[in-house]
MARMAR-12985 format. One record per residue: residue number from 1; residue in three letters; x, y, z of N, C-alpha, C in turn. Coordinates in Angstrom, 3 decimals. Example, Ala and Ser with C-alpha at 12.3 -4.5 7.8 and 13.67 -1.06 7.14 Angstrom:
2
{site 1 "ALA" {13.190 -5.690 7.800} {12.300 -4.500 7.800} {13.200 -3.300 7.800}}
{site 2 "SER" {12.850 -2.250 7.080} {13.670 -1.060 7.140} {12.900 0.030 7.870}}
This chain:
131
{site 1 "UNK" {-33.535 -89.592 -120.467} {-33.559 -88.346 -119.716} {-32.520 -88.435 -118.606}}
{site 2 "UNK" {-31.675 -87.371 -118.090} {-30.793 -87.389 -117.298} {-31.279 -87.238 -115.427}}
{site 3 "UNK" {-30.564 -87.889 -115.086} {-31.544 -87.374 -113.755} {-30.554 -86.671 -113.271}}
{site 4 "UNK" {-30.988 -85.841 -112.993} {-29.992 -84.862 -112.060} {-29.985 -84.615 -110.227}}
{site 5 "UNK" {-29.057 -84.634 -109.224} {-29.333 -85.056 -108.236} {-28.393 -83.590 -107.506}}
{site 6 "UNK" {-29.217 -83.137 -106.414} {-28.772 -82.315 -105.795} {-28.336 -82.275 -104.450}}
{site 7 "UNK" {-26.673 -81.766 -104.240} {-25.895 -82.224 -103.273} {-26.573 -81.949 -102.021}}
{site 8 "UNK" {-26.718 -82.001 -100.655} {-27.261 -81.609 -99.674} {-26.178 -81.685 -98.681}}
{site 9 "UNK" {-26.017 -80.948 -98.131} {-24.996 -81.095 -96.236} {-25.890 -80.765 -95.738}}
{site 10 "UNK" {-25.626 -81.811 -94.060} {-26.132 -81.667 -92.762} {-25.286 -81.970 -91.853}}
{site 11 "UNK" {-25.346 -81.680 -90.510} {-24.902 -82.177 -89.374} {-25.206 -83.082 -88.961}}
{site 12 "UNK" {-25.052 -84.456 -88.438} {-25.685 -85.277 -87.599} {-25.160 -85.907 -86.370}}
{site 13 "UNK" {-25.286 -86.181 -85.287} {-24.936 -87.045 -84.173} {-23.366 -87.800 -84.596}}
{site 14 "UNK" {-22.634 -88.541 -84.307} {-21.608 -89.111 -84.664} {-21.748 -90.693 -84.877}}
{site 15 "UNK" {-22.626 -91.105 -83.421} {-23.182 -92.644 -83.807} {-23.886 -92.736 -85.322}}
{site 16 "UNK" {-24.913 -91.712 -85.515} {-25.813 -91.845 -86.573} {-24.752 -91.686 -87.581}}
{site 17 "UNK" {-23.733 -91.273 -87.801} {-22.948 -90.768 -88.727} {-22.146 -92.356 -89.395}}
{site 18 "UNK" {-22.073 -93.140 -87.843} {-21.043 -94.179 -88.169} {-21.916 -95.222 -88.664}}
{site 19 "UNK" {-23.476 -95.018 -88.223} {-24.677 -96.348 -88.642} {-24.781 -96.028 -90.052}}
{site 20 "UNK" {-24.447 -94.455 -90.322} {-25.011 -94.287 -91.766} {-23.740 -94.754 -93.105}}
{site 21 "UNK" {-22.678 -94.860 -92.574} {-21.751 -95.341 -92.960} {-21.571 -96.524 -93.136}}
{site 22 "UNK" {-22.359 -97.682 -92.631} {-22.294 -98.916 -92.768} {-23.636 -99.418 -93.904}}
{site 23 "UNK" {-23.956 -98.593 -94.254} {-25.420 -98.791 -94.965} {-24.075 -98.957 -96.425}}
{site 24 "UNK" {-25.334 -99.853 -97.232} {-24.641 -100.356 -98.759} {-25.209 -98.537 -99.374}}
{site 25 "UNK" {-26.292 -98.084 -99.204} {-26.604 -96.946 -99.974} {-26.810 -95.893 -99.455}}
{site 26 "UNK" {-26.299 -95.530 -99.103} {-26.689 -94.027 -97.744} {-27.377 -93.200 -98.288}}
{site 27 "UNK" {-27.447 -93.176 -100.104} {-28.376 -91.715 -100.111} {-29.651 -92.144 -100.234}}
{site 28 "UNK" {-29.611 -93.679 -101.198} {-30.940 -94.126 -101.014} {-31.613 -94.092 -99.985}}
{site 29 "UNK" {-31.159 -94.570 -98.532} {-31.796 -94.824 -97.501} {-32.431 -93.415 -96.746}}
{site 30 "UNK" {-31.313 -92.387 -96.999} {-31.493 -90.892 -96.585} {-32.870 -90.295 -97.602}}
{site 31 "UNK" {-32.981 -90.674 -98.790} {-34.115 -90.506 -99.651} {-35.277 -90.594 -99.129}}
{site 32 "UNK" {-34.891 -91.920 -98.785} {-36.470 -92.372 -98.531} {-37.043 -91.885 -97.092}}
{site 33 "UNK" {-35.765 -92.027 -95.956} {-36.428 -91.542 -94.504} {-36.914 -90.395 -95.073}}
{site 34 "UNK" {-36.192 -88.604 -95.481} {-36.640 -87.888 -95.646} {-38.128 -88.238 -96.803}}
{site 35 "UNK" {-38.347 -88.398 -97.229} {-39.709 -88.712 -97.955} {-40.846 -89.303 -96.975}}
{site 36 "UNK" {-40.171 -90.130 -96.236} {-41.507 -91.085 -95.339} {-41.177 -89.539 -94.203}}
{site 37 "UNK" {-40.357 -88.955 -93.567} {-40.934 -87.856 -92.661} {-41.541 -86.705 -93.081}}
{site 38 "UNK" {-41.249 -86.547 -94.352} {-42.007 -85.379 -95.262} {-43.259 -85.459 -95.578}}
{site 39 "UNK" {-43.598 -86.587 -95.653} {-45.593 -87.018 -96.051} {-45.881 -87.266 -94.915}}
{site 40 "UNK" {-45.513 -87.680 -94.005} {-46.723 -87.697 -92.361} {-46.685 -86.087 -91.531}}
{site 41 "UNK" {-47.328 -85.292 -91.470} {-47.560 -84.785 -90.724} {-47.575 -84.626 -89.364}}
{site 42 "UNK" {-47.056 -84.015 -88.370} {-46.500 -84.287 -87.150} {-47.876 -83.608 -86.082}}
{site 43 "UNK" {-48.039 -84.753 -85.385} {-49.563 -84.214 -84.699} {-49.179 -82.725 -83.823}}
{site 44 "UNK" {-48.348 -83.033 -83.204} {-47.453 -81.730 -82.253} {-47.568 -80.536 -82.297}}
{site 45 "UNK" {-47.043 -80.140 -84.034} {-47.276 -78.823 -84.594} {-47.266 -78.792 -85.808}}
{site 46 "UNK" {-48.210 -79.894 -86.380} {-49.213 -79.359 -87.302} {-48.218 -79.703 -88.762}}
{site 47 "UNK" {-47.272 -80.015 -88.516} {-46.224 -80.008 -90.563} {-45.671 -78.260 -89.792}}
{site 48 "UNK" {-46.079 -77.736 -89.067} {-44.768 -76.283 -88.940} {-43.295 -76.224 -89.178}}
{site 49 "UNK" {-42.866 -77.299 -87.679} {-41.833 -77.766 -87.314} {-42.020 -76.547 -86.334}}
{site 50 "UNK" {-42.316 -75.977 -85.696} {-42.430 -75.714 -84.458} {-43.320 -76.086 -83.943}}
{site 51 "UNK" {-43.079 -75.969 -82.041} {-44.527 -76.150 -81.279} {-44.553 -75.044 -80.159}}
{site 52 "UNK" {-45.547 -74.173 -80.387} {-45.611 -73.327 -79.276} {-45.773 -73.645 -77.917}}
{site 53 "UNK" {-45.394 -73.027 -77.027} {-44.907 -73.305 -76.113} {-46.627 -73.280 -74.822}}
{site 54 "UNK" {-46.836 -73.861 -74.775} {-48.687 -74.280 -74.100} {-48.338 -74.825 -72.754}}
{site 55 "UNK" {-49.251 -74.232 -71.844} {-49.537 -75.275 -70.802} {-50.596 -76.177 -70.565}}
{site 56 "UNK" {-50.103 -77.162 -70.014} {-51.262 -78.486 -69.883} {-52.094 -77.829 -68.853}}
{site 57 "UNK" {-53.080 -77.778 -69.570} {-54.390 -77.458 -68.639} {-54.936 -78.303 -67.863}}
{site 58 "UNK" {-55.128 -78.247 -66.545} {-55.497 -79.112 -65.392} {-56.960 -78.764 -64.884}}
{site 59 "UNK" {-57.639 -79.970 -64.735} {-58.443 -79.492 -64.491} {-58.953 -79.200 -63.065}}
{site 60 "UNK" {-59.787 -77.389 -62.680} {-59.837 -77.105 -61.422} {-60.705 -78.067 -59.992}}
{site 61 "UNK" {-59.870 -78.227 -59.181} {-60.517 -79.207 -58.334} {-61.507 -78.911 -57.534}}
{site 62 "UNK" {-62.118 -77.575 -57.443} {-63.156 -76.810 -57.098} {-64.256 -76.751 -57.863}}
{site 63 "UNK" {-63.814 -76.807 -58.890} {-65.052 -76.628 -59.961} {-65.535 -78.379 -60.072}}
{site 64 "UNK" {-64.969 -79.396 -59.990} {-64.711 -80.563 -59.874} {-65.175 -81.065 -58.553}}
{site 65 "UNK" {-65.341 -80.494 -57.443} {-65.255 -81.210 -56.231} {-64.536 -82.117 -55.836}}
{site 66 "UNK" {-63.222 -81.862 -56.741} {-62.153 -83.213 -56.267} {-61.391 -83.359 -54.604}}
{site 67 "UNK" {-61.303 -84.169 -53.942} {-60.737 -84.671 -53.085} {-58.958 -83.732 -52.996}}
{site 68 "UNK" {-58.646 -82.692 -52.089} {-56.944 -82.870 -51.760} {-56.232 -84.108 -52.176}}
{site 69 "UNK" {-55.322 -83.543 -52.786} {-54.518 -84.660 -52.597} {-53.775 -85.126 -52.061}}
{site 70 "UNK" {-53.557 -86.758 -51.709} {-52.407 -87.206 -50.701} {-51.005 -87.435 -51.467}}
{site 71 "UNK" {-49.794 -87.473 -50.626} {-48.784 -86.987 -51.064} {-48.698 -88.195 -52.453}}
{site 72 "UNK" {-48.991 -89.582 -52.442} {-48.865 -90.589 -53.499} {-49.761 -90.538 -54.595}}
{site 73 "UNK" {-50.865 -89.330 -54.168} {-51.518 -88.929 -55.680} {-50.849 -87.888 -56.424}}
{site 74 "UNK" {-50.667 -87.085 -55.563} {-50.076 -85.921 -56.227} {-49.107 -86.329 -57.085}}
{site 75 "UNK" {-47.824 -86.938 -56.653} {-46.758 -87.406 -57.226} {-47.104 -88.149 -58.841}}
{site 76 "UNK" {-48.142 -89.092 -58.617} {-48.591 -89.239 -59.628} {-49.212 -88.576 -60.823}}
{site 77 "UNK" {-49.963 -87.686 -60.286} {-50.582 -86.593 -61.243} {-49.527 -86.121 -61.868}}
{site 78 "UNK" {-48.376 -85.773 -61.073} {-47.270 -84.461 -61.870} {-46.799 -85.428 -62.691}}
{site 79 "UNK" {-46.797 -86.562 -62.831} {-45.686 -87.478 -63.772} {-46.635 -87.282 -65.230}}
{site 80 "UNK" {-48.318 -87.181 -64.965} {-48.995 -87.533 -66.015} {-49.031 -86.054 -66.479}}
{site 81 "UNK" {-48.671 -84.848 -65.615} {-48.930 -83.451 -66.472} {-47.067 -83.632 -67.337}}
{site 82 "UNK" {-46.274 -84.192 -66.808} {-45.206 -83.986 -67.199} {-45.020 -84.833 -68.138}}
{site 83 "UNK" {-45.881 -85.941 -68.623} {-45.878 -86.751 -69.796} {-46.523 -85.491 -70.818}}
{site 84 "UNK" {-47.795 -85.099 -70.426} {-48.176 -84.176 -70.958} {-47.351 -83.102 -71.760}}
{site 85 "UNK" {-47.034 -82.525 -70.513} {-45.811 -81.582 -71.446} {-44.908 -81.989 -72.519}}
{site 86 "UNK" {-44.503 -83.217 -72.295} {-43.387 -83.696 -73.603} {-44.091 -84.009 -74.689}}
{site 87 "UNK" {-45.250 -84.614 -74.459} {-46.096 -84.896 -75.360} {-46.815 -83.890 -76.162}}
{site 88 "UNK" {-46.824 -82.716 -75.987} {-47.381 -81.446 -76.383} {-49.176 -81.562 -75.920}}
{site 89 "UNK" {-49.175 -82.020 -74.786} {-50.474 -82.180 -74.961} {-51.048 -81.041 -74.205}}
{site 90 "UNK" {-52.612 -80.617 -74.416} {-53.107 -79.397 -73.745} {-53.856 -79.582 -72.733}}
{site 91 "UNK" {-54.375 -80.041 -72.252} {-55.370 -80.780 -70.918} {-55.439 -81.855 -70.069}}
{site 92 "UNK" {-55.718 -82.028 -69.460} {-55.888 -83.296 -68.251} {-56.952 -83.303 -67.172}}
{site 93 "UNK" {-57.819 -83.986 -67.631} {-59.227 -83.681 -67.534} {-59.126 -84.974 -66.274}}
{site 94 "UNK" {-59.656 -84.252 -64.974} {-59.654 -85.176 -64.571} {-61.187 -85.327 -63.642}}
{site 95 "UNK" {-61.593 -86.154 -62.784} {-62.546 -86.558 -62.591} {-62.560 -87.691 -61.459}}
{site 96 "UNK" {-63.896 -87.322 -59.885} {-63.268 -88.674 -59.062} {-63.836 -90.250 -59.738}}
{site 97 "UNK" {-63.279 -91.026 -58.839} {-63.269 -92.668 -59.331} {-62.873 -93.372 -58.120}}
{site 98 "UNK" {-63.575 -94.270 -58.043} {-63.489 -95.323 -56.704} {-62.288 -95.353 -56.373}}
{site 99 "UNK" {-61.706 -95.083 -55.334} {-60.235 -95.396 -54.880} {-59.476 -94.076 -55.665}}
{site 100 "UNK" {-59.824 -93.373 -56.091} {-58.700 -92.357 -56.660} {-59.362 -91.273 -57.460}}
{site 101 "UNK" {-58.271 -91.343 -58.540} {-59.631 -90.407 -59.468} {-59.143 -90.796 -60.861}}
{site 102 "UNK" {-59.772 -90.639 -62.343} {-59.787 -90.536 -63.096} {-58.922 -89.427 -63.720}}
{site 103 "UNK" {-58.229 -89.937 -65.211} {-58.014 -88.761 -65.662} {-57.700 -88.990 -67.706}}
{site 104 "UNK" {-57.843 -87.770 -67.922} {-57.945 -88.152 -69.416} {-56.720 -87.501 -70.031}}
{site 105 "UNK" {-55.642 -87.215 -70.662} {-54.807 -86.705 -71.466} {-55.153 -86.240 -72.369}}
{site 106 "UNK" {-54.844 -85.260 -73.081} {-54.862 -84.932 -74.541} {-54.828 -83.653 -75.150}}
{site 107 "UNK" {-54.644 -83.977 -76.467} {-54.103 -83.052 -77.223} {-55.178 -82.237 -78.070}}
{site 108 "UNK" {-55.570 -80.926 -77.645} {-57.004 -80.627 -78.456} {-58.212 -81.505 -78.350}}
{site 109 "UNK" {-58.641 -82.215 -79.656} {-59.634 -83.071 -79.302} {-59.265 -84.261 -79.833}}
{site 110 "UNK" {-57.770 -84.725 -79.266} {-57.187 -85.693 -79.417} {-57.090 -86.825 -78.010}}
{site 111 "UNK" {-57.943 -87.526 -77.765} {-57.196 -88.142 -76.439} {-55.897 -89.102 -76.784}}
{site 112 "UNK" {-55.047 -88.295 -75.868} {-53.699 -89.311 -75.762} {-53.816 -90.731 -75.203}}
{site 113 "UNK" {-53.964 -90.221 -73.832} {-53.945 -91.280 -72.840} {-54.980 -91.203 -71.704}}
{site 114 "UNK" {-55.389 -92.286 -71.505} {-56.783 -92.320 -70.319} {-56.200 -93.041 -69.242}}
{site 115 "UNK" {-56.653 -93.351 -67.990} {-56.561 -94.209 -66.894} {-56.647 -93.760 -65.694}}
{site 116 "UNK" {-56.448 -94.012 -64.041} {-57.175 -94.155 -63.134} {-55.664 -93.764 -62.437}}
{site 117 "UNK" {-55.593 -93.176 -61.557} {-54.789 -92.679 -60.086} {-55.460 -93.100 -59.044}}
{site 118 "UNK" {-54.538 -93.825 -57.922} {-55.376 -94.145 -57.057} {-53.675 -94.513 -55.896}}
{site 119 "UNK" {-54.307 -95.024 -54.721} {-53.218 -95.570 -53.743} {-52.959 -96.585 -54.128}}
{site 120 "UNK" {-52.862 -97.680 -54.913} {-52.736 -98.920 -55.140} {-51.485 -98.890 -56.538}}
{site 121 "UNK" {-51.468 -97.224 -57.307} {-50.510 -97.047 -58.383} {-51.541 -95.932 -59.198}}
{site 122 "UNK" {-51.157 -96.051 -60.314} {-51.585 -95.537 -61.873} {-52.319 -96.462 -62.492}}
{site 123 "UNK" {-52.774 -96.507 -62.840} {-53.372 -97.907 -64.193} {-53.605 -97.053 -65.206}}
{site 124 "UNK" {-53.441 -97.514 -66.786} {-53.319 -96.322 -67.701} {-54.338 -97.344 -68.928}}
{site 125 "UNK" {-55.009 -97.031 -69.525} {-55.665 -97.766 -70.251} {-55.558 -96.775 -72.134}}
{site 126 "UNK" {-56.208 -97.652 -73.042} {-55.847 -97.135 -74.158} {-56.754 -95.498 -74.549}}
{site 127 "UNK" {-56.197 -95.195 -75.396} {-56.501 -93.887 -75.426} {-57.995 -93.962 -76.251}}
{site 128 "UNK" {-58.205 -94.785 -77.040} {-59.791 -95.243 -77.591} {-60.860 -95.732 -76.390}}
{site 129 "UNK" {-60.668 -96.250 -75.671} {-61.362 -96.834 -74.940} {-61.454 -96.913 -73.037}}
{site 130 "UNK" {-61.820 -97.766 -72.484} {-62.089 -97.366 -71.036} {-60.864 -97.595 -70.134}}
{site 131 "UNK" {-60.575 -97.655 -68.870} {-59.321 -98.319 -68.322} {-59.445 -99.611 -68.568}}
């Protein structure tokens, strides 16, 4: 049986252009990435290839009874809504905690990332489990 193979053009970066040029098989290798990115599903947006455009939901510090913040928490918080954002994530649940406060990341009912804000830094612990 004949196999028949169909031409494709793309654009790419120029480095990637010159790495792909040093490969012994470029289409093989191009085969297979596109195949291994085609079967995983992208948590972000879903296999779309878009991601709508969401804000990270924070959680209210009134409804919370959270503490004002001092200028070295705050700073911190915005780094973790702004991980958020790149990350596509929708919430940031946060909560007080000895020395600071708690907070949770995530995406739907995905937790990203968990860990603790406080004056002493960030501490960030795994997204399964406690700090």
């Amino acid at each position: 049986m004949l196999y028949m193979k169909t031409r494709v053009t793309f654009r790419v970066a120029e480095d990637l252009a010159e790495a792909l040029r040093l490969l012994p098989n470029q289409t093989q290798f191009v085969e297979q990435a596109l195949r291994e990115a085609l079967r995983a599903e992208c948590p972000a947006c879903g296999g779309t290839g878009r991601v709508s455009i969401q804000r990270v939901r924070v959680s209210n510090f009134r409804e919370r009874a959270l503490p004002p913040l001092q200028r070295e928490l705050a700073l911190q918080l915005k780094s973790i809504v702004e991980l958020g954002r790149r990350s596509a994530a929708t919430n940031v649940e946060l909560r007080r905690a000895r020395g600071g406060m708690s907070f949770v990341l995530a995406r739907g009912g995905e937790v990203l990332l968990r860990g603790t804000l406080g004056k002493a830094g960030s501490r960030l612990g795994s997204a399964e489990g406690g700090n």
